[in-house]
Structures are given as C-alpha cells and as structure tokens.
N, C-alpha and C positions, 0 to 999 in steps of 0.2 A: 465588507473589507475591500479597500482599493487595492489593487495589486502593484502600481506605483509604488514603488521602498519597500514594499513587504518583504520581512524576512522569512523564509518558508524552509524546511529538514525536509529534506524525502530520505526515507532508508529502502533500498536497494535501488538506489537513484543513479546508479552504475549502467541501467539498460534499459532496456523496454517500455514500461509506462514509466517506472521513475525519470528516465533520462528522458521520456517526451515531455513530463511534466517541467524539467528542470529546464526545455528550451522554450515552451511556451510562456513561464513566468517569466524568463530572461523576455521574451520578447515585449511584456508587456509592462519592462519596467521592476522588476522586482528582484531580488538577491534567490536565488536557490544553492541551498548548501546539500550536498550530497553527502549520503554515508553509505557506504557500500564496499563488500569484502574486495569489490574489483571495481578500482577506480581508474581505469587504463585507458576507458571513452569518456571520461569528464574530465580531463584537462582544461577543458574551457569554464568553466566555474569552481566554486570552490568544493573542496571534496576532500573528506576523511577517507582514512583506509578504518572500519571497525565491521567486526561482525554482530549483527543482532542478538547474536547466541551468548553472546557475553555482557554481561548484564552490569558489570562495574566499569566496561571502557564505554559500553556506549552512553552509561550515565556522565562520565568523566567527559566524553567530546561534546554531549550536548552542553552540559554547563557550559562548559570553554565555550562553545559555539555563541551561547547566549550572551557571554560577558564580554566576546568580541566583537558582537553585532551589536548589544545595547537592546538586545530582544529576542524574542519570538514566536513571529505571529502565524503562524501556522504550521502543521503537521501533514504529510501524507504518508501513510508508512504503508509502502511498496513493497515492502520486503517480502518476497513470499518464494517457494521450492515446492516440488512433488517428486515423490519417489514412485513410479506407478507399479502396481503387481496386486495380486491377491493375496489375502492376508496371511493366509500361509508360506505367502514365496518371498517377502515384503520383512525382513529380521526387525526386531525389537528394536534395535538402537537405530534402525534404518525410520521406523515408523514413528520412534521420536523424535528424530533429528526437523521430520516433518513439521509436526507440533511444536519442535524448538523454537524453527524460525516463522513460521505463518501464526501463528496464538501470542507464544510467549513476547517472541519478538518485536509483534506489534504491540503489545501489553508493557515491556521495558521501555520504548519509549515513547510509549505515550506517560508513562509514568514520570519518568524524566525531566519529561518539554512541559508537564502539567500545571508547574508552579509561573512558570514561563507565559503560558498561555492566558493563564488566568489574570496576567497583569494585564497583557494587552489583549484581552475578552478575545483571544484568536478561537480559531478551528483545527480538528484532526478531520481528518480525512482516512478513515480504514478501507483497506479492500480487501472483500470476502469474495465469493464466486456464484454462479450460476450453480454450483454442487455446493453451496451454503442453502439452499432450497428445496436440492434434489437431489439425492444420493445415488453413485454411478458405480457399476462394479469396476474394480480394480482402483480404486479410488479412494477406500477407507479410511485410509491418513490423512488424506488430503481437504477430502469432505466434513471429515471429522473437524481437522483447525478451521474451515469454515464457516461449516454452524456457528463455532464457538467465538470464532471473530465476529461474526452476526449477532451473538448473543452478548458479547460483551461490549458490543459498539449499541445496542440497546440500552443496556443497563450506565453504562457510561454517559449516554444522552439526558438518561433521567434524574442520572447523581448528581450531573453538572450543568443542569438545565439554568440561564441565566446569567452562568457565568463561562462558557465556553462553549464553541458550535460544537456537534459531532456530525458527520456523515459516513455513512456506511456504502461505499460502492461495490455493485455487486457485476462485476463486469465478463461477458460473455469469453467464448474463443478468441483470444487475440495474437497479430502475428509477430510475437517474439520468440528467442531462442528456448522460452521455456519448453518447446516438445523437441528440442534436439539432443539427438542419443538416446531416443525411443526405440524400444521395436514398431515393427508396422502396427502391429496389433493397440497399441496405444498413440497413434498419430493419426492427427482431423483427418480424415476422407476427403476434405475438401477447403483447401485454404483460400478457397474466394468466400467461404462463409467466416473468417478473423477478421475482426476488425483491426484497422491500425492504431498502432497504441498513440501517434498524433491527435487520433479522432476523440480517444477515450479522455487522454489529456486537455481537452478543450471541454469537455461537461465537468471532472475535477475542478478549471478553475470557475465554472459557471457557479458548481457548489459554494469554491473560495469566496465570491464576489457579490453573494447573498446582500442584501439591503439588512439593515439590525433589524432585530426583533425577527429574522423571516431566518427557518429552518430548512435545508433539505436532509432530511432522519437518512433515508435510504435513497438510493437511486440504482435502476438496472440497465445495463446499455449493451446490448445484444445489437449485434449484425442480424436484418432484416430478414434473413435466412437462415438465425441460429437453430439450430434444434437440442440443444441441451438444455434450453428453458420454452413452454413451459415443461 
C-alpha cells in the first residue's frame, strides 16, 4: 500500500498511538480519520465523536466515512482501556467494560470497514499487548481481551487471506496517558523503559506499506529494556 491518498480509520485515534499514527500518515501524504470518544486533540484532521462500545454508531460513521471518502483502505483500531486490580477488587461490569472496548471493539470495526477493505484489498492493523503472551497479575481483564485480540487477528488472517492484510501488533510499555490515575502499585517503575508512541507508529505504517503479496501476521516492538516480554 502507498500511503500517498490513503484512506486509513484509527479508533481511539484521539491519543497516544492513535494520534501518533494519525500524524505520521498526515505526514506521508495520506487522509487519517479518527474515531474516538475524545476528540479534543484531533482538530487538525478529521474526526468522529463515537464510542467503540456502541456497535450501531460506529457501524453508521464508518459507512458515512467510507461514502465520504470514496473508500477505505486501511484500519488500525487503537482503541483499547485497562481497569487494573485483582479480580476480586476489579467489579463485573468494570471487567467487562474492559473486554467491551479492547475485544469487541476492535471486532465492530473491523466488521464494519471489512466490506470496505475488501474492495480496496486494504489492511487492519490490531493491537494486542505484550500481556496477549504473558499474563500479569492484576491484569486479568486486560490480558484476557488480549489473548483474544491475538486470537482473533489470527483467525481473521486466515479467513481473509488474499483478500485483505491483517496485522496483529503487540506493542510493549508505552508512554501515553493510558497509566494515569494509577495507584503506585500499578505504574512502570521506570518510564525510560516506554517507548514513544511516535516510534511505534512508524513500524504500524512499515506494516501499512507492505509490497503485495508480502504479510507482516504479527509484529512485537518492545523498548530495548522492556521487561514484560519475554
């Protein structure tokens, strides 16, 4: 894929890897549309207000998306949350809300963009975690939608092999807002071991920018110092 014109979704393309991804395809040329429950730092591109968790607006803005743009050729669904605690301290509706937006979420739309994709033989791009490999205590929910993000961007490669990339990125500690309003007890030891979510976003579009015929299935991109993998 050229990234020149390309039209590309990211969903929670409001911060952190979303919003690094959505300045690096600007920079190289290409459309990024953002969907994200908080579109307050994307003013400079285009950007829905939707939540992943609702499964009929974010089918409704992808369509529109796609009949506004005349396509769409790729996916990266960013979207993801953690509620951290032990499973007994972690409520039921807390630990699904998890699973809401990191599994389902990325599942609506990919489901969505899929007809989308398939015209113009695009790519999704998923990301799962370094706890989609290795399961951490206090983590149960979180690790849990990841296997299953892992598992489902497998099985999605094999469904769609031929007619649409998959990539599954499984990306270390990075330094976004996703650990604030932690206790100590659940925040890195050491944030020179995150990587920047700049950095991560430039192997995403390494993935986008594949030659045809050429896959990358998974991809794991740790800080040189990560200790959560292996």
């Amino acid at each position: 894929m050229q990234l020149k014109n390309a039209k590309i979704l990211i969903t929670g393309g409001g911060s952190g890897l979303g919003l690094a991804c959505a300045l690096a395809i600007t920079n190289a040329g290409g459309t990024a549309v953002i969907l994200d429950r908080d579109i307050s730092n994307a003013s400079k591109y285009r950007a829905h207000e939707v939540d992943v968790t609702d499964r009929a607006a974010l089918e409704t803005t992808i369509t529109r998306v796609a009949e506004e743009l005349g396509g769409i050729d790729a996916l990266i669904a960013a979207a993801g949350m953690d509620i951290p605690g032990e499973l007994d301290e972690v409520s039921a509706e807390q630990w699904e809300q998890v699973l809401n937006v990191n599994l389902l979420g990325t599942v609506s739309a990919t489901r969505a963009a899929l007809p989308h994709l398939k015209k113009s033989h695009g790519r999704v791009v998923t990301v799962a975690s370094t706890l989609a490999l290795k399961g951490a205590g206090g983590a149960t929910a979180y690790s849990a939608s990841k296997f299953a993000v892992r598992g489902f961007s497998q099985a999605l490669a094999a469904e769609t092999k031929g007619k649409i990339g998959v990539t599954c990125l499984i990306p270390g500690g990075m330094n976004t807002k996703f650990f604030d309003g932690r206790s100590e007890q659940y925040m890195p030891q050491d944030n020179s071991r995150l990587n920047e979510p700049a950095s991560v976003a430039e192997a995403v579009l390494y993935a986008l920018t594949q030659p045809e015929n050429v896959e990358i299935r998974e991809m794991l991109i740790a800080n040189e110092m990560e200790d959560s993998w292996p």
